[in-house]
Structure formats: structure tokens, C-alpha cells
N, C-alpha and C positions, 0 to 999 in steps of 0.2 A: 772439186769445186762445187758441184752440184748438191753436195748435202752439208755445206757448210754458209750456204748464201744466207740462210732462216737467222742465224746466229752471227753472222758480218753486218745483216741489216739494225741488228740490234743492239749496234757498238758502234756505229755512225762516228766520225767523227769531223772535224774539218780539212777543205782540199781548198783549192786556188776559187774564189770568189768568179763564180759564171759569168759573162757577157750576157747582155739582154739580147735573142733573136734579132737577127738582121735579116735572112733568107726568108723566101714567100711559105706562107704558111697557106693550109687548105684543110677542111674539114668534111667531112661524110658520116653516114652512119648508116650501120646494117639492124637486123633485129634485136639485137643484145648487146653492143657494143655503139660506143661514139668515139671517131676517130679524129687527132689532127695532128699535125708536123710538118715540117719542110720538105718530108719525102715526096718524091713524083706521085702523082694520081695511082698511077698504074699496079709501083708497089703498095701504096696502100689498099688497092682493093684487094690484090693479091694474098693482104695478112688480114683482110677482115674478112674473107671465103676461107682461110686455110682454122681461123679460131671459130666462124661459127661450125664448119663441119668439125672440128674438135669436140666440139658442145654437144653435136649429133651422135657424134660415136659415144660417147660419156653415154646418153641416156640409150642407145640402145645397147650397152653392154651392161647396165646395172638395170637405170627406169628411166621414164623421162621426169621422172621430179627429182634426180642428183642434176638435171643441167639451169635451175632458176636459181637466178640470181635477188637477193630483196634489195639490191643496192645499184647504182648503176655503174657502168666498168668504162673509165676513161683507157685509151690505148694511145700514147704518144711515140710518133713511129719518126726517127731521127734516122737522116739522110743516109748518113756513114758514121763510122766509131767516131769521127773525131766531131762530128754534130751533136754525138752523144753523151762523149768523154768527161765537160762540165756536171753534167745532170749524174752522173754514177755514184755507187754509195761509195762508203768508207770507210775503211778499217784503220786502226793505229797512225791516222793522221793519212794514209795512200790510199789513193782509187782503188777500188776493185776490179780487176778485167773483166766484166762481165757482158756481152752483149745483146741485152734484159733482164727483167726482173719484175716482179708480179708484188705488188702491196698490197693487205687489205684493208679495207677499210672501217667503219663503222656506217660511215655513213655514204664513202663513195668506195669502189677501187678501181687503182691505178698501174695499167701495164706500160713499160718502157723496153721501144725495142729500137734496135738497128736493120735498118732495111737490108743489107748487103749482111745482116749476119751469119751465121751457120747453124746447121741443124742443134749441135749441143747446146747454144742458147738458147731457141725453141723448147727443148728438153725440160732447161731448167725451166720456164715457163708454165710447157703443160704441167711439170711435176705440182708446182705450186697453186696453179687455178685449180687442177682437180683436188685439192687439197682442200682447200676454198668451196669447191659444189657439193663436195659429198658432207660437210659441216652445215653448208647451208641448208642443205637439203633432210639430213638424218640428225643433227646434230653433235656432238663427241662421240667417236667411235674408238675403238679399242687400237692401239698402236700398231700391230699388225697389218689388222687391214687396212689402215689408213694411208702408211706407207709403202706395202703393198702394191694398193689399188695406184697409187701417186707414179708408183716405180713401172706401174704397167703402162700406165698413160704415158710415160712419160718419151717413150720412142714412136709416138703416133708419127704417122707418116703419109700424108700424102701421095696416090698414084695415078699411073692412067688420066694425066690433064685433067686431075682434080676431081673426076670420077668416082674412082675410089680410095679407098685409106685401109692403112695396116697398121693393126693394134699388138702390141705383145710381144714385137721382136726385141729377142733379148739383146742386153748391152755387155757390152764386153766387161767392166770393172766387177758386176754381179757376177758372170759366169768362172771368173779367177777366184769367188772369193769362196764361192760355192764348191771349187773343185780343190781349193787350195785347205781348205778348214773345215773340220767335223760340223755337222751339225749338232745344235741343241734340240732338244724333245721339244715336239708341238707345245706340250704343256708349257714349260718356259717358256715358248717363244710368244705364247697368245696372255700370258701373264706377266707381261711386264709392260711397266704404267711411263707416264712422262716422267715418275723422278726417279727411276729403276736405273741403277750404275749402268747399265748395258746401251739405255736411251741417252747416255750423257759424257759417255766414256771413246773417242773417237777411232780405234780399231774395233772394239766390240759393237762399235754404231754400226760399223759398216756390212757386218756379218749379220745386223739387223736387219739392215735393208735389204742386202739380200735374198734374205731365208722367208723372208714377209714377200717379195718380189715371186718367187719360188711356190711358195704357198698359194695366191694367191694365181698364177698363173695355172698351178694346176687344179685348182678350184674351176675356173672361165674355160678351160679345155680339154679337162677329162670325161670324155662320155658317159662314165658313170659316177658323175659328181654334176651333170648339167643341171642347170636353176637352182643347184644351192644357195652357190654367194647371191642372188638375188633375194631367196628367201630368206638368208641370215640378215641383210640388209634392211627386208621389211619389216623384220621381229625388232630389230634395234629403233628400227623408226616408229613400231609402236610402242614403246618404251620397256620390252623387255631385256631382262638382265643379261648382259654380254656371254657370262661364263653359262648361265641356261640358254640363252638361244644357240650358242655353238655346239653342247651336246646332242639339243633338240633336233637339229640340220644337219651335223655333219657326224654324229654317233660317237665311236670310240676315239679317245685319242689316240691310244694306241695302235689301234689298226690304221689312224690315217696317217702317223710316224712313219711308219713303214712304208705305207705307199706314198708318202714324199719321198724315203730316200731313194724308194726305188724310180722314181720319176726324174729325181736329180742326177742318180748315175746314167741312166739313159742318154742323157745328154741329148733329147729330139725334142727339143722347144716349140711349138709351130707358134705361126702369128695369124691372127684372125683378120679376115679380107672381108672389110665392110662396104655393099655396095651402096652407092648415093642417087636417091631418086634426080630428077629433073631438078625441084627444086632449090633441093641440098645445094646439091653440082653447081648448079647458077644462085647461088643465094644470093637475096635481091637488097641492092646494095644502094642507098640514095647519091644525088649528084651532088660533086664536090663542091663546095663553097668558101670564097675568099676568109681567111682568118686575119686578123689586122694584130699589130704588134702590140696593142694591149691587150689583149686577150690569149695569143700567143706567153706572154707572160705572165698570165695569170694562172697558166699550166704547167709552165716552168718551174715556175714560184712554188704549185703546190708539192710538184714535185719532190725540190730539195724540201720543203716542210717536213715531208712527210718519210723522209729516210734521216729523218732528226737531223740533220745541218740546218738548223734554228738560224743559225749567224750568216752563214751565207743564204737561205732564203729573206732572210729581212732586210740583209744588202742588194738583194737580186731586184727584190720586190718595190724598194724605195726609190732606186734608178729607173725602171720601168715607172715609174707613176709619175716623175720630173717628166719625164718623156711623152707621158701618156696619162693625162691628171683624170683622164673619167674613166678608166679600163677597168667596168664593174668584177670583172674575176680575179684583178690582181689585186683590189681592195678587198674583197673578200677573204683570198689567201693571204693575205698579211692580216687583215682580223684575227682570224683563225688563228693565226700562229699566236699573234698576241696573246688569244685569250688560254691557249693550252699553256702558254709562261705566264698565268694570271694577271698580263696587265689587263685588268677589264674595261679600265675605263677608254682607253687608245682601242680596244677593240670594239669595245659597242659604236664609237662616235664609226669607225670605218667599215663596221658590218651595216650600220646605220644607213651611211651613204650606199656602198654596193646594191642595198636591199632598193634605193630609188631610182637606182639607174639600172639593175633590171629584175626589175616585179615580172617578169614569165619567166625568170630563171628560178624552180625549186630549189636546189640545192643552197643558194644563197641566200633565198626565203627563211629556209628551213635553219642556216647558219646567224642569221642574224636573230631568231626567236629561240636556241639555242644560247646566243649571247645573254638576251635580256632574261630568260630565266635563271641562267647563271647568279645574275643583278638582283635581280628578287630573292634569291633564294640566299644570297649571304647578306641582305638584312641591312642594305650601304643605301638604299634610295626607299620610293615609295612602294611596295610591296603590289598593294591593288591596280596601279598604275603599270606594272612593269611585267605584270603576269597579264592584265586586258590586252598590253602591243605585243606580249610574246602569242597569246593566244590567237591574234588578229594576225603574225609571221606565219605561224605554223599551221594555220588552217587555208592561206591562201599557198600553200608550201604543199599540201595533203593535195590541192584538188589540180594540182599542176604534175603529181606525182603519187596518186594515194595508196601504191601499197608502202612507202619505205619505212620502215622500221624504225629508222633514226628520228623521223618526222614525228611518227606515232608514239613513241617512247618519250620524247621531250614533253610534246603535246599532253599524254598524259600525266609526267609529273608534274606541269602545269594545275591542271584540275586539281591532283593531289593534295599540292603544297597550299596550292590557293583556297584547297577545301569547298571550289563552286560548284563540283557537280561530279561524286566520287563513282556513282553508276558508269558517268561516260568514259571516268577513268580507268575502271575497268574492261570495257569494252575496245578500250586502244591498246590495250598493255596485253588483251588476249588476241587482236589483229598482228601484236608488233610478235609477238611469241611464234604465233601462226606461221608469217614470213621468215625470221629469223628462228628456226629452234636450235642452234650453235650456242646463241645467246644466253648462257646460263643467266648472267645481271636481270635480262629481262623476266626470267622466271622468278627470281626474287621479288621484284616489284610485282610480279601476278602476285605472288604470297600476299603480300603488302596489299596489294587493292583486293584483293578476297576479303580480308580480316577490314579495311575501312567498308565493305558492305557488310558483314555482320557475316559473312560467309566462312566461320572459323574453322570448318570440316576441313572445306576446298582448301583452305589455306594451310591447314597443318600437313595433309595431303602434298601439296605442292613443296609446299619445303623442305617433309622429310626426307623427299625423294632427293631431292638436293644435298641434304647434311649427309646422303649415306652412299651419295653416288657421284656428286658433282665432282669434275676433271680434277680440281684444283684446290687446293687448302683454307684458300681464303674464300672458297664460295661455300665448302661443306661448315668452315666456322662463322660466315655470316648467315648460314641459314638455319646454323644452332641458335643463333641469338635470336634472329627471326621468329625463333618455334615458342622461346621463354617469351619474349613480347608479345606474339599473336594468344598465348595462355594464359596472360595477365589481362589482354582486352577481354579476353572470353570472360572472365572470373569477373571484372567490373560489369560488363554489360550482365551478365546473366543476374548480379546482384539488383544490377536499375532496373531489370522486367523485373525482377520479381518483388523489389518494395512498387514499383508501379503498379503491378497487378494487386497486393495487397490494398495500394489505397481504391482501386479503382474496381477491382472483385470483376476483372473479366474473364476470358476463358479462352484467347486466342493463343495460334501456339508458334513460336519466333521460327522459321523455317530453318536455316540454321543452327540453330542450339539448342532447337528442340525444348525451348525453356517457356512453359505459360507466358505471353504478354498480351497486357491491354487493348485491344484496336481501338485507333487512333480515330480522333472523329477526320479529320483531315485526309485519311486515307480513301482511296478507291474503294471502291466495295468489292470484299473479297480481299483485301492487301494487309498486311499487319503493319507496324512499327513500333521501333522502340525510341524511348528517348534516350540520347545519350548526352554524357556529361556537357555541362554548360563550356566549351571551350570550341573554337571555329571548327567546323563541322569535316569530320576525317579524322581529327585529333584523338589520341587513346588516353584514356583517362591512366595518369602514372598510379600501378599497383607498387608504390615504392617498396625497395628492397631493407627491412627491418636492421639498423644498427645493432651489432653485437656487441657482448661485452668487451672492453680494451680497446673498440671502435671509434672513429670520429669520424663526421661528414660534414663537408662546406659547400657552401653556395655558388660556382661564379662559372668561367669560359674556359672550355679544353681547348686550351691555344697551339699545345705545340708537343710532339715527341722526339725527342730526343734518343737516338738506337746509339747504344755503344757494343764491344765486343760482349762485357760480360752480362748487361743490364738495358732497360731501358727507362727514360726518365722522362715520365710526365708532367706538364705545368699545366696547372691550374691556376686561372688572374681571378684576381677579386679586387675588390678598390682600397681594400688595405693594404696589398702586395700581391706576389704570387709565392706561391704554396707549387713544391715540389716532391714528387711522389717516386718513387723506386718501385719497379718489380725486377727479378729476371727474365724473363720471357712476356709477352702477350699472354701466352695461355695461364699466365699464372694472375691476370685482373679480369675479374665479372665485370666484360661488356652489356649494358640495358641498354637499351633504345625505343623511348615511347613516342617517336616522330613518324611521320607516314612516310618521309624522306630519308630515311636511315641510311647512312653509309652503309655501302656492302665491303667495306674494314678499314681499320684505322692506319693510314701510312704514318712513314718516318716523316719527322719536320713540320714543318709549319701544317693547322691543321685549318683545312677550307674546304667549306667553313668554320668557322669556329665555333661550336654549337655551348649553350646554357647546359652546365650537368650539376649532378649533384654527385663528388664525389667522396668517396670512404676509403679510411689508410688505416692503421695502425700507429700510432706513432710511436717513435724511440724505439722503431724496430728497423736499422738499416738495412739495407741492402748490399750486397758486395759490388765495388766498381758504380754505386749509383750517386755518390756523394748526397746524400738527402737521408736526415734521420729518421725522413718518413715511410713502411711498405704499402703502395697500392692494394685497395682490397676492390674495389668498385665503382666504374664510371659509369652512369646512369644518363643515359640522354633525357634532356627533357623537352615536350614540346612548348612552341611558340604561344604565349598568352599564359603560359600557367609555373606559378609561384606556389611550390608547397610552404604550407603550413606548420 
């Protein structure tokens, strides 16, 4: 059960439509966490002393920067299973038995637990928040140690009246699997990725976790292996390469082969006994306070949102607000939901309202200037108007809560899109990285606000690292595209210094591109600039992609793809028709992107937004399975204000 929750959660599907709370709800909060439920006081202090010294042990076994969080961590703690039973995820249409489970979030997360439950729910819990800190904290780390480190956490234990705690006792399913099945060489085991058959294949998953579990304990408790995994931890986190910092730390692999196996036939596990100063022991915990059943459901509500049962949170959340017509958290989570199924317009009008009934809640702040940038950015209302009230949410959102990352991330595509002020846009997007480095998206948009300040080093810098290392396929091919576009702004801009410098014969030199330019009379003394093409400011001037012979390119809206098994089918609208494009694969059409907004990749279906491109086919050249006598050669994004010639 415990290593298949990751993958039940993300098949959700529909159970018996929840009751709105009828039992007293109460809320508190400790240093890291905010709590509320029907549960008695008592147990909930009991689970917010037993997760902050969780959070304690985390950083004195790694550092104390794997225990911050950039987001905050709601924990909704239900009476008994059957207070919980509504709210549980879902597989194949049935609940799951599960009692908790840990969500993350982008902008919040959410833990769900049963007060009366048992240690193996606990389990699954710690497995997945340490999961969650050590991302927050170092960002993607190599499969190993990540679940590892997860499987080590994951029997933390409380002792001695909360005094102290035990880390590392083993579980019995790892130690059957260990004694029961060869192991694989280090080598193998430290190279295999998230789409490796072994990471995705459910017997050989399990001999993963394992042997990562194994590894990773005799790393934290071989005397002559003490402060490696710490130092392997801080080579990752200063962004060296995984497969060199491991030879770097931990030497041979061969020689450490061996002395795993010999550590595993041993069969002498110990568990490390962390003691808990004064304040740990007593972590200081505020006094409870009444929660009222609109707010009570606007917890609920997010709940089901956010384990995808879309249909019964919007049924859960609609009867709560008959009930409770001003309950600013359950307008909120029903916005929210709206707006992640694109109804914008039902979600701006009810992010609208929540935002006036409570202006000192950030997270609502921050969700309702989230909404309105959405609105500006696909092009349906007044652009200037919608990016000033998004910018007016998210900055009274920032000083109510100013590290979150979510806050800072919107906030700067704000500035981006709107082009008012691409310095400060930068300056958010290197706060939001800061707090978040898991975040690979965010480190694309640093690319992104590098290249809008004329920073094209930094920025090719940033995103090569990403096309040669990032987790994930769609982050290392969005930041291929990323590297063509930021090399096309470099080639225009380096063109405009230097007919500028030509007319103007000055001598200063672009910091960035190292390219002679003009000094501007406007500027500071001592500052350079350049001008850049006449279109709203941030925008990249298009180095369009040259038509080849047998080529053709039209003008209009990338509305929609269409994935089938053997093909995929792009449309293109224009106001004569639409124009239907064929390729086999993604990788087989040249993505461009001259917006400072660039998708980081193009999904199936409907596309939102729908951006202006100029795309190139072949024609009378089919495709197999694409029904369209046309093949995709190239979609070109174009920016806002600018019509080629």
C-alpha cells in the first residue's frame, strides 16, 4: 500500500458525493504547520508535536535546510475513519483504505489524517513529506536517495513522552525483500531515472525501494561512511552532477558493492535515537480556535479538489455556500477548481468575492491575482486593466506571506506579460527559484527574465543546464526551444547596438553581450542601454525562421492538437478556415517561441491559450494516421503587437 498511494492519487476518480461538516471544528497552529478538524484539542496537539519534531529529526540527519517549506502545509485531522472516509482518494471508482495522505501543492500542501489511526499511516505520511523537503530544499535528486532517504523517514517514531524519537528502524516488507532477492550492483541501482522499467515496473519497484532503503541506511550509520550522505547532499544542492558527486563522496563503486552486501547479510540494522532539546519536546503550540462550517468547508472542498474528484468538490462546495453564502475559503476553492477546468469567467467573479471578504488571507490574495492574470494573458478582456488588479492581488498577497513562490512566480509573469517593469521581473523569479529549487518551470522563466534584460549569458547558462539535466522530457525540450529563442534575441539585439552605435559612433560596451553600444542620454551615469525593437517592452524581436524550398507558411491561431496513436494533428484557424497539419511525433515539428510567456510544452487538445504563430508544412506531403494532406515543418510563436511583413 505504501508505495502505490503516489499513483492511486493520480487516478482519482468518483465515490459517494461528501456531507457538508456538521461536528465542531477547531483550529491551532504550531511553527510550520496550521491545523483544523473535528478532532479533540488534545489529539490535535498531540499530531502537530509528533510532525514538528519529524521536521527536527529531517534536518538534524541531513541539514536544517531539507526541513523549509516555501509553501504553507494545511493538516486536516478527522475524528475517526469514518469522519474521514468522505474526503479519501480514489481508485477505479472505490475509496482507498488509507488513513492519510500528504498532497503537494504549488502553492499550498495539504496533509489528511485520522486521529485514532495507526503507526503505518503515519508511515505513509512521513514517506511522502520527506519526499516533499528534501525537493524543496536540494531540488531533484537521483532516485536512490530520494527514496532511500523517504524509506528511512519513513518508521520515525516517537519515544520516552515525546522526548525522544527513532530514526531508521527497519520495516519488515524491505527486510523480506532484501533477504529474499539478489541484489543489483550499486552502479544500476544509482542509475536508474524516473522512466527506468525498474522505477515503473511493480516487483522490481519494490527491490528498489529496498536496496535505496539499504544503501542509504548504511550510508547515516557506518562509522566509516559518517557525513557523506550529508556531503553528497550539499554537492547536489550546489548544483553538481549527481554521477560526479557520488564518485567524489563516496569513491569506488565497487568497493562500496561489497560493503553493502556485506552490511545486508549482517542483518544488524540499528536505529538512531535522536534526543529533543526542551523546546522541540514542548514545541509551542497556539490556542485553539472556534472554526465555523463555512470555512470548515472550504477545507473540505479543497481537499476533494485537489485529489481530482472535481465533481464532488463542486457538489460539496455549492451546498456549503446555500448554507453559508459568505464562507471566503469555500468561494475560494470552488474558484480554483473552476479555473484549473477553464471556466474563467465563474472563477474570476468567485475569486473576486473571496478576495473581499478576506483581504488578510494570502493564499486567497494570491489565488484571486492568479485568476486575473490568467484573464489577461488569454487576450478575453482589457489587458492593462487586468494585469494593474492582478498586480494590486499579488502584492497585497507577497506582504501578508512574502516568501511564497507561487505568489512571486504569478507576480512576475505579471510584469513579464505586461512588459511594465522586466528588472523587477527578474528579481521575483530569482526570489521564487531561491525558495523553490524543485521548481524546474521556475528556472525556465529565470531563462526567460535573463534574456528580457539583455542578460543572454545568464540565460543560455540557465537553460542549458536544464536541456542536459532537467528530471523530465518536457523540461529538457522546453528549454531546447528556450536556448533557439534566447539566440535569436541575442542576434537581433546585438544587430540594434551595433546599427545604433554606427549611427551614433559611441564606445560603450552592452554588459551582457559584450557588444559596443551607444550610452543613452537617459541613462544613469555610468549605465549603458540599448534600444530594442519598437514593440511593448520585454517582447523579442521575431528572427523568423527562413521558408524552404517545397515550404509554405500561413498566418493565424494554434488552437488545438489533436494526439492520435500513430500521429498528431495540429490546427491552425485563420478567417478563411482552418488549415490542418500532420506530423508523427512532437519532436518531429520546430517549436519557436518569440513571447516572454512561452509555454514550457504544447499539450494535447484544446490549446490555452491560443497563441498567434506563423506556421510552415509541406504540403501534398501526408502523414500516416493524420488524415491531412498537409506535414508540419514549424510553429513559430509570435508576440503580442507584432505582424510580420
Amino acid at each position: 500500500m505504501k508505495h502505490i498511494l503516489a499513483s492511486v492519487l493520480a487516478l482519482v476518480s468518483v465515490v459517494c458525493a461528501p456531507r457538508p461538516a456538521l461536528a465542531k471544528w477547531i483550529g491551532l497552529s504550531s511553527e510550520h504547520f496550521q491545523f483544523v478538524g473535528d478532532a479533540s484539542e488534545r489529539d490535535m496537539r498531540r499530531i502537530a508535536q509528533q510532525l514538528e519534531q519529524f521536521r527536527e529529526v529531517v534536518g538534524q540527519v541531513i541539514s536544517a535546510q531539507s526541513t523549509r517549506s516555501p509553501v504553507p502545509t494545511f493538516v486536516v485531522v478527522f475524528q475517526n475513519d469514518r469522519s474521514l472516509a468522505p474526503f479519501r482518494p480514489v481508485f477505479q471508482g472505490k475509496a482507498v483504505e488509507v488513513g492519510g495522505y500528504f498532497l503537494a501543492g504549488e502553492d499550498a500542501n495539504y496533509i489528511a489524517l485520522n486521529a485514532q489511526q495507526n503507526s503505518d499511516a503515519y508511515g505513509v505520511i512521513f514517506h511522502e513529506y520527506a519526499h516533499y523537503l528534501m525537493a524543496s530544499a536540494v531540488g531533484p535528486v537521483p532516485i536512490w536517495l530520494g527514496e532511500g532517504l523517504a524509506e528511512l523517514y519513513q518508521t520515525f517514531e516517537v519515544t520516552n513522552g515525546g522526548r525522544t524519537a527513532l530514526i531508521g528502524r527497519p520495516d519488515a516488507d524491505n527486510l523480506a525483500l532484501l533477504q529474499g532477492l539478489p541484489l543489483m550492483p550499486v552502479t544500476q541501482l544509482i542509475g536508474v531515472q524516473h522512466d527506468s522499467p525498474m522505477y515503473n515496473e511493480g516487483n522490481r519497484r519494490g527491490l528498489l525501494y529496498a536496496q535505496s532503503w539499504a544503501l542509504v541506511h548504511y550510508l547515516t550509520f557506518a562509522p566509516d561512511r559518517a557525513g557523506q550522505l550529508v556531503k553528497y547532499v550539499n554537492a547536489l544542492r550546489a548544483g553538481q552532477p549527481a554521477e560526479q558527486a557520488f564518485g567524489a563522496t563516496f569513491g569506488d563503486a565497487t568497493t562500496l558493492d561489497r560493503q553493502l552486501r556485506e552490511y545486508v547479510r549482517a542483518y544488524q540494522f540499528r536505529a538512531l535515537r535522536v534526543e529533543f532539546d526542551d523546546k522541540i519536546a514542548a514545541a509551542p503550540i497556539g490556542a485553539a480556535q472556534a472554526v465555523d462550517d463555512g470555512e470548515s468547508s472550504g477545507y473540505l472542498g479543497e481537499l476533494l479538489a485537489r485529489l481530482n474528484r472535481g465533481s464532488d468538490a463542486r457538489t460539496y462546495l455549492t451546498g456549503a455556500l446555500q448554507k453559508t453564502p459568505d464562507a471566503a475559503r469555500a468561494w475560494a476553492a470552488l474558484g480554483a477548481l473552476e479555473l484549473r477546468s477553464g471556466n474563467e469567467d465563474a472563477s474570476l467573479q468567485m475569486l473576486e468575492k473571496a478576495a473581499a471578504l478576506a483581504p488578510r488571507d494570502a493564499g486567497i490574495q494570491s489565488a484571486y491575482g492568479r485568476a486575473l492574470t490568467r484573464r489577461a494573458d488569454s487576450g478575453t478582456g482589457n489587458g492593462d486593466v487586468l494585469y494593474a488588479q492582478a498586480r494590486t492581488a499579488l502584492a497585497r498577497a507577497l506582504e501578508l506571506d512574502p516568501g511564497n513562490p507561487s505568489t512571486l512566480i504569478t507576480l512576475a509573469e505579471v510584469e513579464m506579460a505586461s512588459g511594465s517593469n522586466p528588472g523587477a521581473a527578474l528579481d521575483l523569479v530569482k526570489k521564487a527559484v531561491a525558495a523553490a529549487p524543485a521548481r524546474e518551470e521556475y528556472r525556465l522563466m529565470l531563462g526567460q527574465a535573463l534574456a528580457m534584460n539583455a542578460d543572454f549569458r545568464g540565460a543560455t547558462g540557465t537553460l542549458s543546464l536544464l536541456m542536459a539535466r532537467g528530471s523530465r522530457p518536457e523540461i529538457r525540450d522546453a528549454a531546447r526551444l528556450a536556448l533557439a529563442r534566447v539566440a535569436n534575441a541575442e542576434v537581433a539585439t546585438r544587430q540594434l547596438l551595433e546599427a545604433e552605435r554606427a549611427r551614433a559612433g559611441g564606445n560603450a560596451v552592452g554588459p551582457a553581450t559584450g557588444v559596443t553600444a551607444p550610452t543613452s542620454p537617459a541613462s544613469p551615469a555610468g549605465r549603458t542601454s540599448a534600444r530594442l525593437p519598437d514593440l511593448p517592452q520585454g517582447h523579442f524581436m521575431p528572427d523568423l525562421r527562413r521558408v524552404q524550398p517545397g515550404e509554405q507558411r500561413v498566418l493565424g491561431v494554434f488552437s488545438s492538437v489533436e494526439c492520435r496513436a500513430e500521429a498528431v494533428v495540429l490546427q491552425i484557424d485563420m478567417p478563411a478556415g482552418a488549415v490542418r497539419l500532420g506530423a508523427r511525433a512532437f519532436a518531429d515539428v520546430e517549436f519557436v517561441s518569440y513571447r516572454p510567456d512561452s509555454p514550457t510544452g504544447i499539450p494535447c487538445g484544446v490549446q490555452q491559450p491560443a497563441y498567434r504563430v506563423l506556421a510552415t508544412y509541406r504540403p501534398d506531403t501526408p502523414v500516416a494516421g493524420a488524415d491531412s494532406p498537409h506535414r508540419a515543418v514549424a510553429i513559430e510563436l509570435l508576440p503580442d503587437g507584432y505582424t510580420p511583413r
